[in-house]
C-alpha positions as CSV (number, residue, x, y, z in Angstrom):
1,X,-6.1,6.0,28.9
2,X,-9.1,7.5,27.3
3,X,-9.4,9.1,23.8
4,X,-10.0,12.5,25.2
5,X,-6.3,12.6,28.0
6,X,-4.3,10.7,24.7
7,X,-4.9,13.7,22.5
8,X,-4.1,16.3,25.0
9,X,-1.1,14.9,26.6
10,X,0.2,14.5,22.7
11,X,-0.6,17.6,21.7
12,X,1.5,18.9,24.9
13,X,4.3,16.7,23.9
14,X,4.1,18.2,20.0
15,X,3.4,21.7,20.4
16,X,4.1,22.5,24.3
17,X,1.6,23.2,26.9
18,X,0.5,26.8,25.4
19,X,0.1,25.9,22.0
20,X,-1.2,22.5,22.9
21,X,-3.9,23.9,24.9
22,X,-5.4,26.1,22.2
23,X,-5.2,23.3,19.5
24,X,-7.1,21.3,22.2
25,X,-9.9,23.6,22.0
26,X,-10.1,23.6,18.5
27,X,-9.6,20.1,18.2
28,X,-12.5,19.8,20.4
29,X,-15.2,22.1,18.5
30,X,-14.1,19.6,15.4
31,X,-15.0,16.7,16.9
32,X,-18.1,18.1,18.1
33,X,-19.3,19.1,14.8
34,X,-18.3,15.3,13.7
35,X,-20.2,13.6,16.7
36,X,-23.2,14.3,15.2
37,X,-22.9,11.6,12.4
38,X,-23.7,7.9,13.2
39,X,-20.8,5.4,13.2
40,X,-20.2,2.0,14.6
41,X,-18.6,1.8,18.5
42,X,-16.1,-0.4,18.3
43,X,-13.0,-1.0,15.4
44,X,-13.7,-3.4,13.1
45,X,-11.0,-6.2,13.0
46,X,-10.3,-7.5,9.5
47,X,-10.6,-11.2,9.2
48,X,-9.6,-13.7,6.5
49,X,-12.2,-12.4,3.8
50,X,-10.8,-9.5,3.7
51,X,-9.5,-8.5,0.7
52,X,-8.1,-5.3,-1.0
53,X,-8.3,-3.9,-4.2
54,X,-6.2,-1.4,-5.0
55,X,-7.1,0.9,-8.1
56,X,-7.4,4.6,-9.5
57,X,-10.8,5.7,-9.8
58,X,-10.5,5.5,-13.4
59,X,-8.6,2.6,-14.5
60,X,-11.5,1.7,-16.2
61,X,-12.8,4.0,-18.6
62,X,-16.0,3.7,-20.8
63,X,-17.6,6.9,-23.2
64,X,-21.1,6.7,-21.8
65,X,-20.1,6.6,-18.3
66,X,-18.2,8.2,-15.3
67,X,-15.2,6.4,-14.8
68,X,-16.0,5.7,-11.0
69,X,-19.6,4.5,-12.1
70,X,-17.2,1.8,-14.5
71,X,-15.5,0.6,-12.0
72,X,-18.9,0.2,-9.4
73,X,-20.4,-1.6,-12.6
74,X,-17.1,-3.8,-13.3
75,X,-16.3,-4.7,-9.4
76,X,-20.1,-5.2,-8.5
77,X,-20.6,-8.1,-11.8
78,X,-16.4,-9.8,-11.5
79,X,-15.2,-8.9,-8.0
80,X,-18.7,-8.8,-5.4
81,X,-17.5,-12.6,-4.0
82,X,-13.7,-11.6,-4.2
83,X,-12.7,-8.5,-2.8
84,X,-14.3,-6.6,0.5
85,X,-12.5,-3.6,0.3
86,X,-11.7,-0.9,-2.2
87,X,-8.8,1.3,-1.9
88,X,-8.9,4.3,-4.1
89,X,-5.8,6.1,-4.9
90,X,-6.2,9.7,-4.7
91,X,-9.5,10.6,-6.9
92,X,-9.4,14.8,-6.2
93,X,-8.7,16.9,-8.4
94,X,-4.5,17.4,-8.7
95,X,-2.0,18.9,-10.5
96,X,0.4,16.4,-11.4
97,X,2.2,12.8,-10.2
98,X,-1.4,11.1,-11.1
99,X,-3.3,12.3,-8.1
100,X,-0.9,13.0,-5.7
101,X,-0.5,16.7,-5.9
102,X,-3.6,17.1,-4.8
103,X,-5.3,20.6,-5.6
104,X,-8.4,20.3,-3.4
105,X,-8.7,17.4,-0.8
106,X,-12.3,17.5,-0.5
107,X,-13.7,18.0,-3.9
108,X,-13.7,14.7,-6.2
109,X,-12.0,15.2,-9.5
110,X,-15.4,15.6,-11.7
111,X,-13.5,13.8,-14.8
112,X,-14.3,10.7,-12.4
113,X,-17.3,11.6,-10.7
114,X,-18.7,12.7,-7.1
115,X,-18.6,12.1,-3.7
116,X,-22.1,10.0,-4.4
117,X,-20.7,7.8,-6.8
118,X,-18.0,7.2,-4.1
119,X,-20.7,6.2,-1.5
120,X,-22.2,4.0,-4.1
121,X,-19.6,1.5,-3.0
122,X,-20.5,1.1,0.2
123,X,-23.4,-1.2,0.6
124,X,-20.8,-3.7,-1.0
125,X,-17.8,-3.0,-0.3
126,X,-15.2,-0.9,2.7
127,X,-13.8,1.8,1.3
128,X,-10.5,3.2,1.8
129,X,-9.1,6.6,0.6
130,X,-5.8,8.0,0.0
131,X,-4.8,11.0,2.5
132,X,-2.1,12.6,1.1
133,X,-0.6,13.8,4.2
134,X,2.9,14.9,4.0
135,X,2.2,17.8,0.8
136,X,-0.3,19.6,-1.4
137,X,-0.3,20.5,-4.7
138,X,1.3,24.1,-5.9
139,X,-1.6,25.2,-7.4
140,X,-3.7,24.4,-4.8
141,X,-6.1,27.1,-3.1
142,X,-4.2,26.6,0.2
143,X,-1.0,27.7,-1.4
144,X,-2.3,30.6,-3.0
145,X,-3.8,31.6,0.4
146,X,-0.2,30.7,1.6
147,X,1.6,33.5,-0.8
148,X,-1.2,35.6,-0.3
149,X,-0.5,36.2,3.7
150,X,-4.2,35.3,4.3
151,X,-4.7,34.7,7.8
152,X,-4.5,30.8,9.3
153,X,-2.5,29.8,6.3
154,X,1.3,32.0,6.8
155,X,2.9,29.2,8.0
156,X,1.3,26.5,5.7
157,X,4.7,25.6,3.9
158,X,8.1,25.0,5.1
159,X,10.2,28.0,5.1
160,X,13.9,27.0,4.4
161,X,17.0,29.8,4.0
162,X,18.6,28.1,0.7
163,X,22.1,28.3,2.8
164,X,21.1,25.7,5.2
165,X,22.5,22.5,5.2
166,X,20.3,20.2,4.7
167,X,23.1,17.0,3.7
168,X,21.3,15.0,6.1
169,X,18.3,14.8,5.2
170,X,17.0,11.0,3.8
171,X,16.0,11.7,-0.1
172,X,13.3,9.8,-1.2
173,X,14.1,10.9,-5.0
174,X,16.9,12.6,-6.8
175,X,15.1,16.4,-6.9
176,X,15.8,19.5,-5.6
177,X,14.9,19.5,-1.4
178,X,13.9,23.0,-1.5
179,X,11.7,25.2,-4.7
180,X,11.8,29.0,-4.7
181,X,8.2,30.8,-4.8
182,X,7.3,34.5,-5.1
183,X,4.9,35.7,-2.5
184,X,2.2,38.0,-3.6
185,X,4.0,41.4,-1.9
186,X,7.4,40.3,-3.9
187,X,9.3,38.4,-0.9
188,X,11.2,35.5,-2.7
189,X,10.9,32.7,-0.9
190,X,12.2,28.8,-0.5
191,X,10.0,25.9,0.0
192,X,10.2,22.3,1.4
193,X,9.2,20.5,-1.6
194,X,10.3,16.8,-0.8
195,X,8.7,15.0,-3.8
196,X,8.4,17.7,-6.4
197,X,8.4,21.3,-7.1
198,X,4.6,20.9,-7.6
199,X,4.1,19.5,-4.0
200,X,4.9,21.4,-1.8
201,X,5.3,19.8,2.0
202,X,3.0,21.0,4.5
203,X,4.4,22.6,8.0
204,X,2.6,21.0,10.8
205,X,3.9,22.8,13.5
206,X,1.2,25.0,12.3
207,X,-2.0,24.8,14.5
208,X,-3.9,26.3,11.7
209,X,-2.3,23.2,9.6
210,X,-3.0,20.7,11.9
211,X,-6.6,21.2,12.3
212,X,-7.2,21.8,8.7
213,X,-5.5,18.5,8.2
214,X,-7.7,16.8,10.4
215,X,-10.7,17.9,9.0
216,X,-9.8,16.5,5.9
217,X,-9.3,13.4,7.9
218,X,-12.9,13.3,9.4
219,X,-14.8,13.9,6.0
220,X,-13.3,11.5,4.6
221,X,-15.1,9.1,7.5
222,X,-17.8,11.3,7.1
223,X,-17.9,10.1,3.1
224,X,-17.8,6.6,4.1
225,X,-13.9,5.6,4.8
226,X,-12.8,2.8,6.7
227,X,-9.3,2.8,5.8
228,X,-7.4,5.9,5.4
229,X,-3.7,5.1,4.0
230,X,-1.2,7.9,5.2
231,X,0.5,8.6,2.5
232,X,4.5,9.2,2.5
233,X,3.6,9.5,6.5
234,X,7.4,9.4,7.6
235,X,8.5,12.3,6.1
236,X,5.9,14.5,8.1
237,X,8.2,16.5,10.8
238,X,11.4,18.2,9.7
239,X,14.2,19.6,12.2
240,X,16.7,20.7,10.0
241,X,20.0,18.9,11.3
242,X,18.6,15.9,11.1
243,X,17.4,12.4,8.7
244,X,13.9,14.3,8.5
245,X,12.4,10.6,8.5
246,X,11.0,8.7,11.2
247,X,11.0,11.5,13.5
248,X,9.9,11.3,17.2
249,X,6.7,14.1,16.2
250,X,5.8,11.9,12.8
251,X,5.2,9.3,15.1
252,X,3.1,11.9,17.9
253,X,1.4,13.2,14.9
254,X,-0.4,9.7,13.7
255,X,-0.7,8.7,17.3
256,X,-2.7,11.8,17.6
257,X,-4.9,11.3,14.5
258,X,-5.8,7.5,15.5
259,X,-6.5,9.6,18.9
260,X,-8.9,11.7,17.6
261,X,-10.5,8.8,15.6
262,X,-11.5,7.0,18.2
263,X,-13.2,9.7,20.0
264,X,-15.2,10.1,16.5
265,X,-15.2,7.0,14.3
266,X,-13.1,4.2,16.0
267,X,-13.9,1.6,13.8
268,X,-11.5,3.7,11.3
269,X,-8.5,1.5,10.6
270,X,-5.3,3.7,9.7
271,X,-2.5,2.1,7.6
272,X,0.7,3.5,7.1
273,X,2.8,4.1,3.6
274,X,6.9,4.0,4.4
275,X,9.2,2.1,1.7
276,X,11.5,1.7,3.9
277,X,13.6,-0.8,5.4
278,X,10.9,-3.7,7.7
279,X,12.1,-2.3,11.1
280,X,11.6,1.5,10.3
281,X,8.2,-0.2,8.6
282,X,6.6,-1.6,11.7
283,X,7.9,1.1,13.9
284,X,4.6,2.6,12.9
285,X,2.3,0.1,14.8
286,X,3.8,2.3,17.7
287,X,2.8,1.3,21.2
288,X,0.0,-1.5,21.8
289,X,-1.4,-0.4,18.5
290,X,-1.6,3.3,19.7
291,X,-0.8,4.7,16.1
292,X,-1.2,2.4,12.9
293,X,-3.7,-0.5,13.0
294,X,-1.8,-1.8,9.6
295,X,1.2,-1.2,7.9
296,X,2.5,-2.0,4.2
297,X,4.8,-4.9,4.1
298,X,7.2,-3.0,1.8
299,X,9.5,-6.0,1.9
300,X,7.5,-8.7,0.5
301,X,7.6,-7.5,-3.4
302,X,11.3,-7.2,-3.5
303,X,12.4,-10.4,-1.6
304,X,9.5,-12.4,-3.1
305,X,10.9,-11.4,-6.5
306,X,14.7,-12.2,-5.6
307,X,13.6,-15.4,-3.9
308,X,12.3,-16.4,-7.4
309,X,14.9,-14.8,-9.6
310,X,17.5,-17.1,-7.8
311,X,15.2,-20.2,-7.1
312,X,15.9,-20.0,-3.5
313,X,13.0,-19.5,-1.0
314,X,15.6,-19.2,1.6
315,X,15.4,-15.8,2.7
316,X,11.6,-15.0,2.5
317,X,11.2,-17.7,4.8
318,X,13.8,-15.8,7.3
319,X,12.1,-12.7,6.8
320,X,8.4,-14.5,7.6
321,X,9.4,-16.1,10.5
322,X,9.8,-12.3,12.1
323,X,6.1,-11.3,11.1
324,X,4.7,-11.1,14.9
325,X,2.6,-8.5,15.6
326,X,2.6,-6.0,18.4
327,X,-0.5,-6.0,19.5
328,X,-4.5,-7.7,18.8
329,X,-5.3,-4.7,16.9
330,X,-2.7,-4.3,14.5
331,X,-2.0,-6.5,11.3
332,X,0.1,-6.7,8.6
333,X,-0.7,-5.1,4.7
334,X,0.5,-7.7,2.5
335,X,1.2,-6.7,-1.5
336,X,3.5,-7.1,-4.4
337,X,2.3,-4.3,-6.5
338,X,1.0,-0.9,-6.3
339,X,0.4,1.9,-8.0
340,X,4.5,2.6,-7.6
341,X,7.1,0.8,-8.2
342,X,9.3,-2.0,-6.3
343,X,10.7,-0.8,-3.3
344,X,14.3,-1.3,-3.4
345,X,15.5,-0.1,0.0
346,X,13.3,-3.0,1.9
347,X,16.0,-5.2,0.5
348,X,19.0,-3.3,2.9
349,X,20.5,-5.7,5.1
350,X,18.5,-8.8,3.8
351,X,20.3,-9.6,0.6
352,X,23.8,-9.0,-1.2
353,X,24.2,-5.4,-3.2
354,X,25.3,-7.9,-6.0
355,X,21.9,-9.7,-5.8
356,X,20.8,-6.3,-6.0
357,X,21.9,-5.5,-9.2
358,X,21.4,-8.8,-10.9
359,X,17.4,-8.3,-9.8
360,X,17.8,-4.6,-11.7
361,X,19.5,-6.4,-14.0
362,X,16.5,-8.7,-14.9
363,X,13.9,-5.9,-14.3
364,X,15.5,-4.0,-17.3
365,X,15.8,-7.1,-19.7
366,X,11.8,-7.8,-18.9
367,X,11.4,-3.9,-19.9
368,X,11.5,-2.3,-16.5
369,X,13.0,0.8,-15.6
370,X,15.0,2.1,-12.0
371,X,14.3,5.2,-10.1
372,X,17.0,6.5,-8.4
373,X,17.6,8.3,-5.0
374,X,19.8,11.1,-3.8
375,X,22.0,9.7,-0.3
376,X,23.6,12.9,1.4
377,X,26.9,12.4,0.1
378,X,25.7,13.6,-3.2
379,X,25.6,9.9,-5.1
380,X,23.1,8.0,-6.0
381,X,21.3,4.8,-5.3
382,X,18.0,2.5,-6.7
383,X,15.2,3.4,-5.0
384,X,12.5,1.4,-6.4
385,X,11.6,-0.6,-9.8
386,X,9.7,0.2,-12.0
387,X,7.8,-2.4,-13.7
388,X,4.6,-4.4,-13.7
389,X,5.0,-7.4,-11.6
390,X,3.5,-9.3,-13.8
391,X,6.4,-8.8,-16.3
392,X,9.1,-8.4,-13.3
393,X,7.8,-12.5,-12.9
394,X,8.3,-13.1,-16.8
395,X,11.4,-14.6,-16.5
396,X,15.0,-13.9,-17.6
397,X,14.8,-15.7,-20.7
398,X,10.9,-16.0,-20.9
399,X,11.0,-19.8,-20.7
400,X,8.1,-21.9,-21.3
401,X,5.7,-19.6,-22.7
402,X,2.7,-17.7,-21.6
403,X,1.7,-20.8,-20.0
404,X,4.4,-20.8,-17.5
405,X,4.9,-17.1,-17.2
406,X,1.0,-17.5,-15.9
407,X,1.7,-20.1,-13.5
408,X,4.9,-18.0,-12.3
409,X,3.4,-15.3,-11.6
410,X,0.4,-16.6,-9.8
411,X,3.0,-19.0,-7.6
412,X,3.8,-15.1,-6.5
413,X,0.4,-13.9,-5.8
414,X,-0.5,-17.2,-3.7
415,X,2.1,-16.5,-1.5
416,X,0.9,-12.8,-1.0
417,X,-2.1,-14.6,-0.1
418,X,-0.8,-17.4,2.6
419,X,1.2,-15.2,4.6
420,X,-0.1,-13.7,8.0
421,X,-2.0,-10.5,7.3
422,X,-4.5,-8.7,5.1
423,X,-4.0,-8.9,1.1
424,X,-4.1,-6.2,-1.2
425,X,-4.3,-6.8,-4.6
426,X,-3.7,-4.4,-7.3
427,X,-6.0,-4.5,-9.7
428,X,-3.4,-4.7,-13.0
429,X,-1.9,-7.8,-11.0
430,X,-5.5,-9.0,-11.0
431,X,-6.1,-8.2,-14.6
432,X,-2.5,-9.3,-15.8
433,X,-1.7,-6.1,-17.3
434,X,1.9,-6.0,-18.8
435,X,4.3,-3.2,-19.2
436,X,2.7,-0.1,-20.5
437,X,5.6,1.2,-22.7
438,X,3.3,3.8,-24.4
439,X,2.4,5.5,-21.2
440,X,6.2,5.7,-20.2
441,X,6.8,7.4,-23.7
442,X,3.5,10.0,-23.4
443,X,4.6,11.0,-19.8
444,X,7.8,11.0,-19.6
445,X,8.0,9.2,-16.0
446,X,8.9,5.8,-15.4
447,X,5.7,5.0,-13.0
448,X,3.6,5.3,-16.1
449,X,4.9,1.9,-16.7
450,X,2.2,0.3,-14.7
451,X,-0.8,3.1,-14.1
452,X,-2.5,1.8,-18.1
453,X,-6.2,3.1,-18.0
454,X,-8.2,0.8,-19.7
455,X,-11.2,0.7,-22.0
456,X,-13.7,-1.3,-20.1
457,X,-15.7,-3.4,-23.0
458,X,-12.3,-4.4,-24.8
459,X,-10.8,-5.4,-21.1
460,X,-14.2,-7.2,-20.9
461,X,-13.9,-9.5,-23.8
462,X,-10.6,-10.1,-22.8
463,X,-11.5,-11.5,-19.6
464,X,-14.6,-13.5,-21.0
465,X,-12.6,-15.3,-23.8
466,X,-10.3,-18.1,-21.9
467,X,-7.8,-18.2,-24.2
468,X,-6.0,-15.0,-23.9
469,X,-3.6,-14.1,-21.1
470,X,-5.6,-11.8,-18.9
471,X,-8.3,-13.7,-19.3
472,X,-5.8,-17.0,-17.6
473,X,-4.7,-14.6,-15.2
474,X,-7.9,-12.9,-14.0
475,X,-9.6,-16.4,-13.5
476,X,-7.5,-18.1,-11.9
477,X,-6.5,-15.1,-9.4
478,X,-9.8,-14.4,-8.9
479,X,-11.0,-18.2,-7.6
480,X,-7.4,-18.5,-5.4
481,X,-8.9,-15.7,-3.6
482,X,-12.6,-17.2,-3.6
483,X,-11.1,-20.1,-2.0
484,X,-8.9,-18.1,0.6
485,X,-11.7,-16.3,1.8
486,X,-13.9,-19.6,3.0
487,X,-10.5,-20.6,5.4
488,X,-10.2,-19.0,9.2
489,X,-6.8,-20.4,9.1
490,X,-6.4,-17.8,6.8
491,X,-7.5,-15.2,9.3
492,X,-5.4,-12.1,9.6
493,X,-3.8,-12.9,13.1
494,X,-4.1,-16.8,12.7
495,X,-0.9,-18.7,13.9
496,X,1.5,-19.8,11.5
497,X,4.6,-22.2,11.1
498,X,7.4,-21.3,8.2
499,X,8.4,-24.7,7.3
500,X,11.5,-25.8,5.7
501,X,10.1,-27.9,3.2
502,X,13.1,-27.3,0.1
503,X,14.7,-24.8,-1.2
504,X,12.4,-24.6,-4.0
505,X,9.2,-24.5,-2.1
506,X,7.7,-22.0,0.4
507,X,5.4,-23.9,2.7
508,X,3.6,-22.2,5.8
509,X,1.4,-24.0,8.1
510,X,-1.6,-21.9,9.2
511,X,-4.0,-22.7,11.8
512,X,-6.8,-21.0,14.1
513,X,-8.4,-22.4,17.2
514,X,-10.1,-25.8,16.4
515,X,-10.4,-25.1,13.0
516,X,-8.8,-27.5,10.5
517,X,-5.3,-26.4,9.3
518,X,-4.1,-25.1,5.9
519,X,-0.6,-26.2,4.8
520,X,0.1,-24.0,2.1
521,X,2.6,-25.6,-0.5
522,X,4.4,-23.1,-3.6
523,X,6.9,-24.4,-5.7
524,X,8.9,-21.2,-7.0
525,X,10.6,-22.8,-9.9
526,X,10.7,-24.6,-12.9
527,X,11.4,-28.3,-11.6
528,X,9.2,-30.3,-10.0
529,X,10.1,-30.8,-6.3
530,X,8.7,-33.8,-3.6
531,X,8.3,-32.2,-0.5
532,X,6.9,-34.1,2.5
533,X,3.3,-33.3,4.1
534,X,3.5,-35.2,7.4
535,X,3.7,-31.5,9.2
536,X,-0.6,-31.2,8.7
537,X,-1.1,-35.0,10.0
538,X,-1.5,-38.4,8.6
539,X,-4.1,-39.5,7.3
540,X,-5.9,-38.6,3.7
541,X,-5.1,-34.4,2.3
542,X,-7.7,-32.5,-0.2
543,X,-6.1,-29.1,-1.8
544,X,-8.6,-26.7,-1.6
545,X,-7.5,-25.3,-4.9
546,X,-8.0,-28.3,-6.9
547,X,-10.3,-30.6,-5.2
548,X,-8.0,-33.4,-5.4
549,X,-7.4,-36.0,-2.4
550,X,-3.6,-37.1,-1.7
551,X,-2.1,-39.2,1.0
552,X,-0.3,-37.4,3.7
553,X,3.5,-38.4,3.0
554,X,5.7,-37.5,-0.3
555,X,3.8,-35.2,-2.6
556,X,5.5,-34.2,-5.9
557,X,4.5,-30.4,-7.2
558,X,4.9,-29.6,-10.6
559,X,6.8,-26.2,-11.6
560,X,5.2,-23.4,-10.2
561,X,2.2,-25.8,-8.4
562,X,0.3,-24.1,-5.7
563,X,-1.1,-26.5,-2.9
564,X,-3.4,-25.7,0.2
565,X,-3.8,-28.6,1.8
566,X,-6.3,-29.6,4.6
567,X,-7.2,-32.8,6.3
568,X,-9.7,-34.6,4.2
């Protein structure tokens, strides 16, 4: 089915034949004033060098410079050969929750720079942006034109009579669901607010906010995106009287935007943000990759973290052996940190509640924090963890050092690395940034703990003198990834093989066309384990990691060792 009969037979299904004609005609005069643009024909399928970074436009900060012109300057001298693509959390100016209440979505905040020092990216790297889909900042022009009664922005917000019943709706955080707003002619009323009383969630069975929405959408492409990340996606369409999560028009809605894309820019890749249980997660690939082209693997930093907590690979290797893909053009998103914190609800169904509470447990003695959720009987539950991963890997009783807390953590990251999909790295993983207590403190909000903006020339030393710990980190992050990116058996949608090599080790075979195989070897604790290689072939091994040559048979890996191995 063409691009052109997909986005009016969904916008008929959304909005009804009336409504979905005259959005079809609107629709249609945006993508005509977007046509005129160049962009490439056909999508552009990731393959194994690619690579995300994921960072705030100011991360790195330095006094005679903008803070997005840092970070071109930093990623163009450390991370040109490492990473193809950078995601940028949300750089417009905002309100509050660092960027997500987002005041104006197509203005850059000027305390990081402009739209041209965005583009400056480009001729190096893919860029991806955050759309902040779901809800708009308070204070944002929109809203005032919303109180105001200006016309095509009435129904912006969600209109809710405070003596609904609204126990069944899924609550991502323990807030109030609905905020109560003054119009400008005095009418009181209540809004949808699902995150905060400063973001206020946006009512797309509004036309007018549909359209709007998706011009955001094609400036960003118009600005150079290649990735947009749909942010807090399956909370978009609310029917009171029900979960408000997952609903059958969330899922219309981002089938129509990847609709509209590919009558304007398909080489756009659209990945979608749900912490949520894996199956409600890869709902979102939708139908033969009709909706997201990539989705976050929200269970990965949870069960990778358990796995090592309790020394027992065991159930990521359960959990792997279910990563099939839907279709060519989809793929997975594969991370352990972000910007947030750990997603705890991945972890439903997958792992003991007591398992559960001895990784909180842990997170808190490493200096962590846990965000809670409100469930619809009125308790409450973990929701995610809030801690750098680097310190969530330090260990219970920080054995060994800084020596082995390194290799720990980087056993993690190579892992991240192996598994079928596209890696993202965030960049405080890839500098080895601990627990920003001092943030928590200035803030107030557990996040903080691992959003620490950075003063560039002291990072900089730190990196460039091998002794200290970021500097251990960072280069030896940096040339795993160097190495990953010269395999095609590390290619996105490669073949694999989870292999049950001990109970200690996670070992996945990986393997495309003709090319020579990579059996990927982790030993997630502090013992060394003998694992047996025969699975790549006999015959003479070389670890791409290490240079060194072994003989295919018995192979003993030292605490924490990380072996690729291909026939020599």
């Amino acid at each position: 089915m063409n691009s052109r009969k997909r986005i009016t037979d969904l916008l008929v299904r959304i909005y009804g034949p009336v409504k979905g004609q005259a959005a079809r005609a609107r629709i249609d005069e945006l993508i005509a004033s977007f046509r005129t643009d160049p962009c490439p024909s056909t999508a552009v399928n990731p393959n194994e060098k690619e690579v995300v970074l994921i960072t705030y436009g100011d991360t790195l900060r330095q006094s005679d410079q903008r803070p997005l012109q840092t970070l071109r300057t930093f990623t163009g001298s450390y991370l040109r050969k490492v990473i193809s693509t950078i995601h940028f959390l949300p750089f417009f100016p905002y309100s509050s929750d660092d960027g997500f209440s987002v005041i104006d979505y197509l203005k850059i905040d000027p305390t990081l720079g402009s739209w041209e020092d965005v583009r400056a990216f480009s001729p190096e790297f893919r860029l991806m942006f955050d759309w902040v889909v779901n809800h708009i900042s308070a204070q944002s022009p929109w809203m005032e034109a919303y109180l105001s009664s200006r016309p095509g922005y009435q129904s912006l917000a969600i209109e809710v009579d405070p003596q609904e019943d609204l126990s069944m709706v899924t609550r991502p955080r323990s807030l109030p669901l609905v905020t109560p707003f003054t119009k400008q002619d005095g009418r009181r009323v209540h809004l949808w607010t699902t995150f905060s009383e400063d973001q206020v969630d946006l009512n797309f069975k509004s036309i007018d906010v549909l359209v709007d929405m998706l011009r955001v959408m094609l400036t960003y492409v118009r600005n150079g995106a290649g990735i947009l990340r749909l942010d807090a996606i399956a909370y978009l369409w609310k029917e009171i009287g029900t979960s408000c999560i997952h609903l059958p028009q969330t899922h219309w809605v981002v089938k129509l935007f990847r609709a509209v894309l590919d009558a304007v820019a398909p080489h756009v890749i659209l990945i979608t943000e749900t912490n949520v249980p894996h199956e409600e997660n890869i709902s979102y690939f939708g139908d033969a990759g009709d909706e997201a082209q990539m989705v976050y693997n929200f269970t990965l930093p949870p069960l990778l973290l358990h796995c090592f907590l309790k020394g027992d690979i065991s159930p990521l290797n359960r959990w792997a052996e279910t990563l099939r893909l839907p279709h060519p053009r989809t793929a997975f998103f594969n991370f352990t940190a972000s910007h947030d914190g750990i997603g705890v609800r991945p972890l439903e169904g997958i792992v003991p509640d007591e398992d559960i509470t001895r990784l909180i447990a842990v997170v808190k003695a490493n200096g962590g924090a846990v965000s809670y959720k409100q469930n619809p009987d009125g308790s409450e539950s973990p929701y995610e963890l809030n801690i750098t991963y680097v310190d969530a890997l330090r260990g219970e009783a920080a054995e060994g050092g800084d020596e082995t807390h390194v290799r720990r953590f980087l056993a993690s990251q190579s892992i991240a690395l192996v598994l079928p999909g596209v890696p993202a790295v965030y960049i405080h993983s890839l500098l080895g940034s601990r627990n920003w207590k001092e943030g928590v403190s200035i803030t107030g909000r557990a996040r903080s703990i691992n959003r620490e903006r950075l003063d560039a020339t002291r990072l900089i030393a730190e990196l460039e003198n091998p002794g200290t710990f970021r500097s251990r980190i960072f280069s030896r992050y940096r040339a795993m990834i160097e190495v990953r990116r010269q395999q095609p058996a590390f290619h996105p949608k490669a073949s694999f093989r989870v292999l049950r090599a001990a109970r200690q080790v996670f070992a996945i075979l990986r393997y495309r066309g003709s090319g020579p195989p990579v059996l990927a070897l982790t030993n997630i604790s502090p013992d060394q384990i003998t694992v047996d290689t025969k699975e790549i072939g006999a015959g003479t091994l070389r670890d791409l990691l290490s240079n060194q040559i072994f003989s295919s048979g018995k192979l003993a890996l030292a605490p924490y060792d990380i072996r690729w191995l291909t026939p020599a």
